[in-house]
Chimera marker file (.cmm) of the C-alpha trace (Angstrom):
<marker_set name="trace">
<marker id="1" x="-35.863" y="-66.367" z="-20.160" r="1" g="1" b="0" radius="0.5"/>
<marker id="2" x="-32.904" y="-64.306" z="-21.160" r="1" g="1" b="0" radius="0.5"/>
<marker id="3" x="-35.282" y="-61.447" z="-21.765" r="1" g="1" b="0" radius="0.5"/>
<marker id="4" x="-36.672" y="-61.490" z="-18.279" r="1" g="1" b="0" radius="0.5"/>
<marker id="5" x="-33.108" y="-61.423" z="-16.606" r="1" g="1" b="0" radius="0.5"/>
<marker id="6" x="-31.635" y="-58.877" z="-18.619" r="1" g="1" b="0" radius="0.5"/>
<marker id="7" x="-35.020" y="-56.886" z="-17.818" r="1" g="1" b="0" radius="0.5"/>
<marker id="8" x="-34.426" y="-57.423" z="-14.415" r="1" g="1" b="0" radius="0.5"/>
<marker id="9" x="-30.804" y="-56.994" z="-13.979" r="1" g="1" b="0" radius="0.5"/>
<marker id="10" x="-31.481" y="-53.505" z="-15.913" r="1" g="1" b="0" radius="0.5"/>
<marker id="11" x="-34.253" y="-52.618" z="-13.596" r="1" g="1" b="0" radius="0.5"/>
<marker id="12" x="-32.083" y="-53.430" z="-10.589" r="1" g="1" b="0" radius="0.5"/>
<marker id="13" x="-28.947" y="-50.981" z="-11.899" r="1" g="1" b="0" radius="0.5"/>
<marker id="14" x="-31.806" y="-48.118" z="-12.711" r="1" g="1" b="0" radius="0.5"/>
<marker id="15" x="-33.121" y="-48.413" z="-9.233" r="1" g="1" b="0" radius="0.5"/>
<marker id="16" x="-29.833" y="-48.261" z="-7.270" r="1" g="1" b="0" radius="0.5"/>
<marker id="17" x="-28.384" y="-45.841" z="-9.290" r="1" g="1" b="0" radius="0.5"/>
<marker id="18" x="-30.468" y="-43.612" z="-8.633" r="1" g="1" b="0" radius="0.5"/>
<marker id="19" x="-30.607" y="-44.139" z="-4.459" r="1" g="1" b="0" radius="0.5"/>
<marker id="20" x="-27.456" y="-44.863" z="-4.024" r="1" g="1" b="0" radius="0.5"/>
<marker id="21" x="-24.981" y="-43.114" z="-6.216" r="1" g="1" b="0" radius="0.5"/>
<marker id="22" x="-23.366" y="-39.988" z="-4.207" r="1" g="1" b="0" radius="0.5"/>
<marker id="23" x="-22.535" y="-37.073" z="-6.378" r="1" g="1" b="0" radius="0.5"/>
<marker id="24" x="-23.270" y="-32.983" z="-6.302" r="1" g="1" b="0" radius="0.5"/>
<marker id="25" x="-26.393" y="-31.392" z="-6.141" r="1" g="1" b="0" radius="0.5"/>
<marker id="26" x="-27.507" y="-28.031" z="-7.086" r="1" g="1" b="0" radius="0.5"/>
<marker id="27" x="-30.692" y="-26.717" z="-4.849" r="1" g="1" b="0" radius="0.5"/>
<marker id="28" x="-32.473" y="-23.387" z="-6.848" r="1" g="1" b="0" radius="0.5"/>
<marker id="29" x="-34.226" y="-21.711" z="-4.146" r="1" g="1" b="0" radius="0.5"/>
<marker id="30" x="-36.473" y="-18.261" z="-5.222" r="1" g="1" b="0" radius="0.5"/>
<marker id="31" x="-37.874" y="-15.790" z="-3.302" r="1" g="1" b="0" radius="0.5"/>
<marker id="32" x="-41.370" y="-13.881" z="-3.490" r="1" g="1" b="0" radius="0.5"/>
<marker id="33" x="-39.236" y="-10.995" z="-5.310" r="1" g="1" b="0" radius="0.5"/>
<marker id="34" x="-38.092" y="-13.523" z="-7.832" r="1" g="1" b="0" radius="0.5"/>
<marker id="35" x="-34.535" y="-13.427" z="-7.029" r="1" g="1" b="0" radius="0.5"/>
<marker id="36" x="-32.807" y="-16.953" z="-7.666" r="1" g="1" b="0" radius="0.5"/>
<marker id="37" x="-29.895" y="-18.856" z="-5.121" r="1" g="1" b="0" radius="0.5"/>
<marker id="38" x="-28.100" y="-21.577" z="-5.960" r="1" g="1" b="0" radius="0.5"/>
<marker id="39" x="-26.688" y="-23.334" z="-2.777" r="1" g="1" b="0" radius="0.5"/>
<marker id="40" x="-24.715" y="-26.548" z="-3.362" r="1" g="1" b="0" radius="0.5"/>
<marker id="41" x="-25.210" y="-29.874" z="-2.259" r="1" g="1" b="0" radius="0.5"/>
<marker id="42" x="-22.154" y="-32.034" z="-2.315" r="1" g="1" b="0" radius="0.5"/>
<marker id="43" x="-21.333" y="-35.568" z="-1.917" r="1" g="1" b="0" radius="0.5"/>
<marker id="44" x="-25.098" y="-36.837" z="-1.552" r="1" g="1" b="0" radius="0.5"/>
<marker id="45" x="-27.382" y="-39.218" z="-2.777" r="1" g="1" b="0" radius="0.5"/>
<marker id="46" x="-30.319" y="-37.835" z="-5.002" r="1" g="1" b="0" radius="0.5"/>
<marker id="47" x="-32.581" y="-39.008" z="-1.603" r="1" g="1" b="0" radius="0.5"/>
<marker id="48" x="-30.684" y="-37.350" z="0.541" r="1" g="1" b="0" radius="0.5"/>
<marker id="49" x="-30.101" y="-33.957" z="-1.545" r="1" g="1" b="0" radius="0.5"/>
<marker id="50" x="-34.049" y="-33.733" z="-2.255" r="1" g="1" b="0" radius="0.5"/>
<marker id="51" x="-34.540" y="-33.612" z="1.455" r="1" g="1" b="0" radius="0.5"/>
<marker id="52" x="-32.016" y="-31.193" z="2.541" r="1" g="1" b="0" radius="0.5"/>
<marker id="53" x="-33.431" y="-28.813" z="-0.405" r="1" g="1" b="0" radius="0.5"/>
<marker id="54" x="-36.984" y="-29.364" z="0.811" r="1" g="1" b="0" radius="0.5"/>
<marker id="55" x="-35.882" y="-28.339" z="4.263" r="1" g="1" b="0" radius="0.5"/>
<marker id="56" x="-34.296" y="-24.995" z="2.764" r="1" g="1" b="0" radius="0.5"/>
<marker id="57" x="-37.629" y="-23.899" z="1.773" r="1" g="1" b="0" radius="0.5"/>
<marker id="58" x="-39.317" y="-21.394" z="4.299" r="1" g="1" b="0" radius="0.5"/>
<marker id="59" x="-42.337" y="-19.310" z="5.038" r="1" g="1" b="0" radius="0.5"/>
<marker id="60" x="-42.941" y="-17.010" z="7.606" r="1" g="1" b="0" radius="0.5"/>
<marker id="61" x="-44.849" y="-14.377" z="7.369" r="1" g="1" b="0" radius="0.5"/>
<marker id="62" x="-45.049" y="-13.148" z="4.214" r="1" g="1" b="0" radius="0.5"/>
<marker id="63" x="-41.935" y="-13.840" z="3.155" r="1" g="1" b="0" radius="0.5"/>
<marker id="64" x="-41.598" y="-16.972" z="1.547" r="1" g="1" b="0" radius="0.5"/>
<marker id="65" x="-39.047" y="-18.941" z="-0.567" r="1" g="1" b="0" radius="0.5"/>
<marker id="66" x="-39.094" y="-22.109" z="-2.644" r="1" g="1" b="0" radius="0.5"/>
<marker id="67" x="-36.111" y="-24.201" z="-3.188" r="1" g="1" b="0" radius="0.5"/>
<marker id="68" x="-36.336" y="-27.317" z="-5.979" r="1" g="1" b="0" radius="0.5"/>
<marker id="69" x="-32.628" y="-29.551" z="-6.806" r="1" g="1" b="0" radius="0.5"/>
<marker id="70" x="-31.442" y="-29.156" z="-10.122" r="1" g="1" b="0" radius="0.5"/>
<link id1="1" id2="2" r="1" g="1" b="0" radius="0.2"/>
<link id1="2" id2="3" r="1" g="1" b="0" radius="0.2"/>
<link id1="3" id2="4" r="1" g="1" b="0" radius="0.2"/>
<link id1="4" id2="5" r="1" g="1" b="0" radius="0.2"/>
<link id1="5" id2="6" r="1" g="1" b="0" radius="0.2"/>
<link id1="6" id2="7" r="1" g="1" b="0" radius="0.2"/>
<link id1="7" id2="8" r="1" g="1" b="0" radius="0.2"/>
<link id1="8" id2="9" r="1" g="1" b="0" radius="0.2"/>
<link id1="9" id2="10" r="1" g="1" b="0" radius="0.2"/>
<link id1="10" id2="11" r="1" g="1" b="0" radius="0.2"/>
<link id1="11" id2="12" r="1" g="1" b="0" radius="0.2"/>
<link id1="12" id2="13" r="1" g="1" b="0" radius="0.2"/>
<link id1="13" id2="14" r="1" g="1" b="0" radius="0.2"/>
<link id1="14" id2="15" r="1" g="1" b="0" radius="0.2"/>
<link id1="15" id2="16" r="1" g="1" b="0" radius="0.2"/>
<link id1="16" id2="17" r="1" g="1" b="0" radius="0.2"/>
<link id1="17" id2="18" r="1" g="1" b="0" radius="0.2"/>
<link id1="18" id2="19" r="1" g="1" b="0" radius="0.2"/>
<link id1="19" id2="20" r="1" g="1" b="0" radius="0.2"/>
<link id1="20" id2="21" r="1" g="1" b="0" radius="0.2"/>
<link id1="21" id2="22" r="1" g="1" b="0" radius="0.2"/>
<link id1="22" id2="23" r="1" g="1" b="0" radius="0.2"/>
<link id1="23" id2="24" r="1" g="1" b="0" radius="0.2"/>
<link id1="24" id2="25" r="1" g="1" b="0" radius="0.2"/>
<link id1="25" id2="26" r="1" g="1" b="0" radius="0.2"/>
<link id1="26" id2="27" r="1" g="1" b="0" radius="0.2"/>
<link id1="27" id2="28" r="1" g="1" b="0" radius="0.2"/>
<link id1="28" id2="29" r="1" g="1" b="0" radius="0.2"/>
<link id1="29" id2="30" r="1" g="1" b="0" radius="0.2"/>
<link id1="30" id2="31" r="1" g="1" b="0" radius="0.2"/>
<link id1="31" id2="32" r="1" g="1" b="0" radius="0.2"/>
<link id1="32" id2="33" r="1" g="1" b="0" radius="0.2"/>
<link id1="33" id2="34" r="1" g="1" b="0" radius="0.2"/>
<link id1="34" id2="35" r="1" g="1" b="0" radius="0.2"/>
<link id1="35" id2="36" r="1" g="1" b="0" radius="0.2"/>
<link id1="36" id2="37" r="1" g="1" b="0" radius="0.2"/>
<link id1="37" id2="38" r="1" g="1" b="0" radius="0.2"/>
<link id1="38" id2="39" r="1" g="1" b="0" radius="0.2"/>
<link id1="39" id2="40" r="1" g="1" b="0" radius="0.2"/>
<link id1="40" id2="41" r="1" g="1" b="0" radius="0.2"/>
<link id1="41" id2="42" r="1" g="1" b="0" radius="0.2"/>
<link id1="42" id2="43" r="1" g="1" b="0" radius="0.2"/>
<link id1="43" id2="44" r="1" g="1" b="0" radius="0.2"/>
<link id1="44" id2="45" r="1" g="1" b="0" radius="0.2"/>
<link id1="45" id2="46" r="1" g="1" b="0" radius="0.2"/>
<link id1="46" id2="47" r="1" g="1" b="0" radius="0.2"/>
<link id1="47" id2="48" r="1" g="1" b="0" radius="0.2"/>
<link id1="48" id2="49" r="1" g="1" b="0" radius="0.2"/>
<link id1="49" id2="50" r="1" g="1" b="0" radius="0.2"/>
<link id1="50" id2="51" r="1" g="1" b="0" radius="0.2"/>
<link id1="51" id2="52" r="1" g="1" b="0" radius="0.2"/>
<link id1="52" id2="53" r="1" g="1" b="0" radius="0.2"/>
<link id1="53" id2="54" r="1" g="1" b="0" radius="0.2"/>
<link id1="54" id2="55" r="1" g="1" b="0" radius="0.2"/>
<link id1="55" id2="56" r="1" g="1" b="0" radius="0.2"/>
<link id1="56" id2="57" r="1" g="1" b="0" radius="0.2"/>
<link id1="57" id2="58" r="1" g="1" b="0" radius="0.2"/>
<link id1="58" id2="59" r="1" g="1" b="0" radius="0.2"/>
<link id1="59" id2="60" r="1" g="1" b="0" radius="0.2"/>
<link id1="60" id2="61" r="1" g="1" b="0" radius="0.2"/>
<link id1="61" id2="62" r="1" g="1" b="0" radius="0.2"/>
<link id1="62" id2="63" r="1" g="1" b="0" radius="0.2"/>
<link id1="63" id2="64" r="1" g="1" b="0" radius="0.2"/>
<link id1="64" id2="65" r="1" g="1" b="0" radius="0.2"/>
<link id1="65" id2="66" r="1" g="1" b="0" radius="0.2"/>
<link id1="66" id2="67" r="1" g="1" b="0" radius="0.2"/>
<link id1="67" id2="68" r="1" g="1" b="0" radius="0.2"/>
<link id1="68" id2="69" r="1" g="1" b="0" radius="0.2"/>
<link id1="69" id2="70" r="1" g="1" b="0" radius="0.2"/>
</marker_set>
């Protein structure tokens, strides 16, 4: 029984941690040439920073860049 609850209990820290916890982000977003930004993301969840570095990422044309949080 004691087992299960401290299983649990751990489970529940891990998962809200990892929501909910605000902190800075780092977003890496690279161009077709290669060339490497890194814009910051500050005071957000790890939800929350993943999206706004997925919505950095851009294609038209043929230019194109790809952004991933560090």
């Amino acid at each position: 029984m004691k087992k299960i609850l401290l299983a649990s209990t751990l489970l529940v820290m891990i998962t809200t941690g990892f929501t909910s916890c605000k902190k800075d982000w780092s977003c890496s977003c690279t161009d077709q040439n290669g060339n490497t930004t890194s814009i910051a993301i500050n005071n957000e969840t790890l939800l929350n920073a993943r999206a706004k570095c997925k919505n950095m990422d851009y294609s038209v044309g043929v230019a194109s860049e790809s952004c991933a949080l560090q």
